[in-house]
C-alpha positions in Angstrom: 76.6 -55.5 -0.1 76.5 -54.7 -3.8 74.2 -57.3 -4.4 72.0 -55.3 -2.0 73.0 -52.2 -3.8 71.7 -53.5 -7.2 68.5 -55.3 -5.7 67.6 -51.8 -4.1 68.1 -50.0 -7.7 66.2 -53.1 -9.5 63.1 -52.8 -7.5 63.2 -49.0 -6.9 63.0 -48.2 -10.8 60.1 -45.8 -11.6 57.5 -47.7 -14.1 54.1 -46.0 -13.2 51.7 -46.7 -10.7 51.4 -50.4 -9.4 53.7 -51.8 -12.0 57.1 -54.7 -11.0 59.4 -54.9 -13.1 59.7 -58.3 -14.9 63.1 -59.3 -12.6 61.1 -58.7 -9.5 57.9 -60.8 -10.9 60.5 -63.5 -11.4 62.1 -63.2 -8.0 58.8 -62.9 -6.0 58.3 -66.4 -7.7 61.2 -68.3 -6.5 61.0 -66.6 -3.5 57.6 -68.0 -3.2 58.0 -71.8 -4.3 61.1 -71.7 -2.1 59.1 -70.1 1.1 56.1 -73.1 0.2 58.4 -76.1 -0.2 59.9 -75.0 3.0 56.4 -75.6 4.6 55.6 -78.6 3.2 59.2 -79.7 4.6 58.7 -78.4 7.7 55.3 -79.9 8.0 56.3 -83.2 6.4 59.0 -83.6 8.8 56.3 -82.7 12.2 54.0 -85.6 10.8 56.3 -88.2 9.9 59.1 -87.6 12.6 61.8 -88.4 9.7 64.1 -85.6 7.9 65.4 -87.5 5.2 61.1 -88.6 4.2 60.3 -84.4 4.6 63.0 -83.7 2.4 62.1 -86.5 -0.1 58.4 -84.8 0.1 59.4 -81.4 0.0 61.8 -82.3 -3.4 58.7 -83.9 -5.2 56.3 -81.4 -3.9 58.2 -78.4 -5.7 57.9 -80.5 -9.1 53.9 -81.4 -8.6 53.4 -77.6 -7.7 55.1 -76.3 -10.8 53.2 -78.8 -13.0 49.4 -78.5 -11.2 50.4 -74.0 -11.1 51.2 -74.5 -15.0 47.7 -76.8 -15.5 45.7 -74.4 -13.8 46.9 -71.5 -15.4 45.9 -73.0 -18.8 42.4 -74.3 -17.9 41.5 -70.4 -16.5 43.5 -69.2 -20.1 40.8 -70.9 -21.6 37.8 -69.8 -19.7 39.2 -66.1 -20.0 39.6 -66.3 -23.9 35.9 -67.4 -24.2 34.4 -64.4 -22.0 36.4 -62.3 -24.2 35.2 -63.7 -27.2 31.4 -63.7 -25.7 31.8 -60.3 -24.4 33.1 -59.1 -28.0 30.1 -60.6 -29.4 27.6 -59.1 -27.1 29.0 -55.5 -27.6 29.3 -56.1 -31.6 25.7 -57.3 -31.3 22.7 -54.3 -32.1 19.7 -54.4 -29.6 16.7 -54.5 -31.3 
């Protein structure tokens, strides 16, 4: 109960239109990666017939995910810091 209480005020705070908070950014993550490896268990387990393999596949799964999101993230950092720095020099740029 008061950890419903103080999940209710957490989420509910007022921060303009559209905006989480940090905390709920954070716990729609784990909630996430928790709700994903819990497929891939799930699925692991209808394919090989075996809970202790799902589980094993599931545990390394979370890992690889973390590592491949954190990759991924980086390369499109990249790709977004060029556009940026080609859009800055078209607008600085004077048509002739």
């Amino acid at each position: 109960m008061l950890l419903d209480q103080y999940l209710r005020k957490t989420f509910n705070r007022k921060q303009g239109p559209k905006k989480d908070s940090k905390f709920k950014s954070v716990a729609k993550a784990f909630s996430w990666r928790v709700l994903g490896t819990l497929d891939t268990i799930v699925i692991s387990y209808f394919i090989t017939g075996e809970l202790k393999m799902a589980f094993s596949i599931g545990s390394i799964e979370v890992f690889s995910k973390i590592l491949l999101y954190y990759v991924h993230e980086r390369i499109w950092e990249r790709f977004t810091i060029k556009n940026h720095a080609h859009e800055l020099e078209r607008s600085d740029s004077v048509p002739a």
